[in-house]
C-alpha positions as CSV (number, residue, x, y, z in Angstrom):
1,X,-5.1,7.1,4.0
2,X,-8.5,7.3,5.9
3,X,-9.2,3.7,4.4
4,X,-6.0,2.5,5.7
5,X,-5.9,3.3,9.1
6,X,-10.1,2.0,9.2
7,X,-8.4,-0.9,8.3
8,X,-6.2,-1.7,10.9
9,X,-7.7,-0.1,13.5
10,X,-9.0,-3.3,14.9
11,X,-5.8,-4.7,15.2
12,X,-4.2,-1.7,16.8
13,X,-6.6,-0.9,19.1
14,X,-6.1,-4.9,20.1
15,X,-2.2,-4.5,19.9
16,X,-2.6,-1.9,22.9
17,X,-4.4,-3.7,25.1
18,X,-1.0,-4.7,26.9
19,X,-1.6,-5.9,30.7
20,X,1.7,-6.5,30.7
21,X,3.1,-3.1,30.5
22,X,0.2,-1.1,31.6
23,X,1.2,-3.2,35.1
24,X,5.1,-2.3,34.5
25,X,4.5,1.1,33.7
26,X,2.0,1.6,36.7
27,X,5.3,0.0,38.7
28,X,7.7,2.1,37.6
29,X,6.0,5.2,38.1
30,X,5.1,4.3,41.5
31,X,8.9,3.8,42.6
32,X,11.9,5.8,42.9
33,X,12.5,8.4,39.9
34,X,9.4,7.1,38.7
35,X,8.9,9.9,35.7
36,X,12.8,9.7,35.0
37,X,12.6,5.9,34.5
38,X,9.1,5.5,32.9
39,X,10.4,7.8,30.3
40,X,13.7,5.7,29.5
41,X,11.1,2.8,28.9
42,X,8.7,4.2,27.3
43,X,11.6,5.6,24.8
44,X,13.3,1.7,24.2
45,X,9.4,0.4,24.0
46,X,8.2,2.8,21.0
47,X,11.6,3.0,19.4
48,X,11.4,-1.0,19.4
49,X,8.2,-1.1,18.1
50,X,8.8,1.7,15.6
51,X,11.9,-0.2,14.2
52,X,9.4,-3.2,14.0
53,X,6.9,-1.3,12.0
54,X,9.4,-0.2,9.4
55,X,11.7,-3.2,8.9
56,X,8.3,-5.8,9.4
57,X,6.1,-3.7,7.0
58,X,8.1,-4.6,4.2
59,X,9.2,-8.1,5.2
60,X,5.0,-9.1,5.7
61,X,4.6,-7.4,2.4
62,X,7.1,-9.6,0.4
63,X,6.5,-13.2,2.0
64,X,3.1,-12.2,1.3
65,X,3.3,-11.8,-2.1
66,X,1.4,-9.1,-3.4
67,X,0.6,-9.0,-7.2
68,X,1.4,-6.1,-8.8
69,X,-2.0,-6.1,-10.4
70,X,-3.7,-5.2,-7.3
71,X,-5.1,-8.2,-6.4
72,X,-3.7,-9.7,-3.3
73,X,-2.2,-13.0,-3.7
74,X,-3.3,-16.0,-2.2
75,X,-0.3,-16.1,0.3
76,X,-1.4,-12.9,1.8
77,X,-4.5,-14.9,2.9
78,X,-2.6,-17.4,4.3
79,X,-1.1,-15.3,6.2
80,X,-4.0,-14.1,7.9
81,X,-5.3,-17.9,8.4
82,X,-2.2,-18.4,9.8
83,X,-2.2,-15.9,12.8
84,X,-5.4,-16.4,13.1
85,X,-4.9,-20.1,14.5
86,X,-1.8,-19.3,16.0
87,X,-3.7,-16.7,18.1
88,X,-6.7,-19.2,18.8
89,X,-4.1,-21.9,19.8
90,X,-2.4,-19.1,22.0
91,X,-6.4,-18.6,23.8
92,X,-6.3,-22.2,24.0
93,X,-3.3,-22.3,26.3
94,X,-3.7,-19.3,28.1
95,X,-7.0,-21.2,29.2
96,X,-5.3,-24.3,30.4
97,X,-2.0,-23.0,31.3
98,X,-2.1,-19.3,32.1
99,X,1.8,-18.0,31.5
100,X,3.4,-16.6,34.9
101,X,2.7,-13.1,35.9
102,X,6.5,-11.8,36.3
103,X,5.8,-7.3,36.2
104,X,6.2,-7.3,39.4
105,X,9.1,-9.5,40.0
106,X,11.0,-7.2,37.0
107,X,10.1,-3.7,38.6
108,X,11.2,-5.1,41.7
109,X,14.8,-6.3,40.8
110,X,15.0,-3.3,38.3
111,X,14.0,-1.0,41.6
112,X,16.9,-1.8,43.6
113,X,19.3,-0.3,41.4
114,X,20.5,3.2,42.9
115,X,19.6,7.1,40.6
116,X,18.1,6.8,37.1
117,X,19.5,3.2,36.1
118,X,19.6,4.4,33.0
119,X,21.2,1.0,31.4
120,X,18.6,-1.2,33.5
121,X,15.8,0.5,32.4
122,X,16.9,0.6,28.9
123,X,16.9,-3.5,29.3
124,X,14.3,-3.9,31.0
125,X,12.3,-1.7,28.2
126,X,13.9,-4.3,25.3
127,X,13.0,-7.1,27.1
128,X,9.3,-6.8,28.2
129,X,9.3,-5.6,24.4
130,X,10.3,-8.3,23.0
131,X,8.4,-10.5,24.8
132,X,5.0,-8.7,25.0
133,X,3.2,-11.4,22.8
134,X,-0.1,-9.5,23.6
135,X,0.8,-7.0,21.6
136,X,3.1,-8.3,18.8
137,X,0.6,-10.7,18.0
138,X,-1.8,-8.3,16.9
139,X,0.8,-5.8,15.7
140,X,2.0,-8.1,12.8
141,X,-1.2,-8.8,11.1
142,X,-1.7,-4.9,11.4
143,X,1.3,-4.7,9.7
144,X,1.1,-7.0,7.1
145,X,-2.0,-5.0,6.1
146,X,-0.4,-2.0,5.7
147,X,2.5,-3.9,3.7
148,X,0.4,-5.1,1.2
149,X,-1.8,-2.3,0.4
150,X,-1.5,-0.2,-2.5
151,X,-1.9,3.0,-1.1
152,X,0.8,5.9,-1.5
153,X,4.1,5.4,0.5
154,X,3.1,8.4,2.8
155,X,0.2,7.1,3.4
156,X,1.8,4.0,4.6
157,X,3.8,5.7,6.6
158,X,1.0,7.7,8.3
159,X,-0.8,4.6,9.3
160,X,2.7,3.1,10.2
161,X,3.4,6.1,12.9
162,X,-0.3,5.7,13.9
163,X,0.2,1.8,14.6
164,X,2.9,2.5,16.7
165,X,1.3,5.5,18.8
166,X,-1.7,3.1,19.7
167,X,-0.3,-0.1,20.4
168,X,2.3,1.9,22.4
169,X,-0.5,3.8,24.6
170,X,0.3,1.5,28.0
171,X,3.8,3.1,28.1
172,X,3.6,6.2,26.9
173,X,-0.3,7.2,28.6
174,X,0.9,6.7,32.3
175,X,3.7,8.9,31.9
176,X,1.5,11.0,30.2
177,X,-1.5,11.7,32.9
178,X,1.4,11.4,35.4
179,X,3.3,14.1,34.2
180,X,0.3,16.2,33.5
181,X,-2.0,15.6,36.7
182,X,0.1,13.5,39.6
183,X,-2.7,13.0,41.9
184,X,-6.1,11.7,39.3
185,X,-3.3,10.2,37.4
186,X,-2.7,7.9,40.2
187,X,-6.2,7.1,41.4
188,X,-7.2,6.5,37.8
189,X,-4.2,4.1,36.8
190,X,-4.5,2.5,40.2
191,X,-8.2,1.5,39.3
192,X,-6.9,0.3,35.7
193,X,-4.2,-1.6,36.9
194,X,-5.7,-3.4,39.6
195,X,-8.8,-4.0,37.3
196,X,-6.2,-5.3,34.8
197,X,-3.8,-7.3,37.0
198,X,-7.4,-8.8,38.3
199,X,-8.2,-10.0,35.2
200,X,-5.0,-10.3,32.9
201,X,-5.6,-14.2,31.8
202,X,-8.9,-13.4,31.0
203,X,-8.1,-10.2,29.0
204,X,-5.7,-12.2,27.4
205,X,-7.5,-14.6,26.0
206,X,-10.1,-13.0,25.0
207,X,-7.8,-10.6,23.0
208,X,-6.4,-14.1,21.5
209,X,-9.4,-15.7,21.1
210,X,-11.8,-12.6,19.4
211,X,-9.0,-11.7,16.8
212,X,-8.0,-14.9,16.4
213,X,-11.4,-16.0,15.0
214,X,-11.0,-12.4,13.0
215,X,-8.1,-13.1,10.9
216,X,-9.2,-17.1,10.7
217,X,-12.9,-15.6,9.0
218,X,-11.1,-12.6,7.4
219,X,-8.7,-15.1,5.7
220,X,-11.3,-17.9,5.0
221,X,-13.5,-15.0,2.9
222,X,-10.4,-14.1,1.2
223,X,-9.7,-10.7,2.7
């Protein structure tokens, strides 16, 4: 199990670095029923992701055809050549055509519904999951790892639940030090996000670009 989890730890630890929701998150805390609404996101964003890691796990492992011998097959190396100039193409544009920052605009329509907003929050957690590229970018080649490896089915699962916990830290961390220590919580997410919302093209492509030459040299040498 240890060897598993080494494994993808790369790609997890990638996989959470999420300006996107770190800057939603530090939003939604910040506003009315901050706690209350943080923690009907945080629920939708690791349930999504969870359901991701169980139904793409097995789905990565099959189109990447692993041999039964132990050897992995030569699709599961394309695979990883794949993503790997997917994400490089991905640096490339965020370069040349940096994608639109919209957190703010989404906390701020989501903030102007009246008590918990329950069913808005609950949207707004699906969507900004869905479409957190950052993260699912780096989340599927994590997965596909753990797909094709031979290692026990508990195991698999252990380093399934750990995938999740990690890339799912931006959510789940804020509400975490918030709940636990109001006031550093603030300063020290306030200093993170503004570092983070400072920088988010950058972070962004460098995320792209570093594991994108990764899985490009990880395929190339055959695993």
């Amino acid at each position: 199990m240890g060897s598993l989890i080494t494994e993808i730890l790369p790609l997890a630890a990638g996989a959470a670095i999420s300006p996107t929701i770190l800057t939603l998150s530090v939003l939604i805390l910040s506003g009315p029923h901050g706690k209350a609404r943080q923690t009907v996101f945080t629920i939708v964003n690791v349930s999504l992701m969870a359901a991701f890691a169980i139904f793409g796990a097995n789905y990565l492992s099959h189109i990447a055809g692993k041999h039964h011998s132990g050897k992995v097959h030569t699709a599961s190396l394309m695979v990883d050549i794949t993503l790997g100039v997917v994400l490089i193409l991905l640096a490339v544009r965020e370069h040349f055509t940096p994608a639109k920052d919209t957190e703010k605009d989404q906390a701020d329509d989501a903030s102007k519904s009246k008590g918990l907003a329950i069913p808005r929050y609950a949207l707004l957690g699906v969507v900004m999951t869905i479409t957190n590229f950052t993260t699912l970018a780096l989340f599927l080649p994590a997965l596909k790892v753990i797909g094709v490896s031979h290692s026990p089915s508990s195991d698999k699962l252990v380093a399934e639940i750990f995938l999740v916990i990690v890339a799912t830290i931006t959510a789940w961390l804020p509400l975490l030090l918030t709940a636990v220590a109001p006031k550093p919580a603030a300063r020290i997410l306030g200093g993170i996000n503004q570092f983070t919302t400072t920088y988010k093209h950058q972070i962004v492509e460098g995320v792209f670009l570093v594991f994108g030459i990764y899985l490009l040299v990880k395929g190339l040498r055959g695993g």
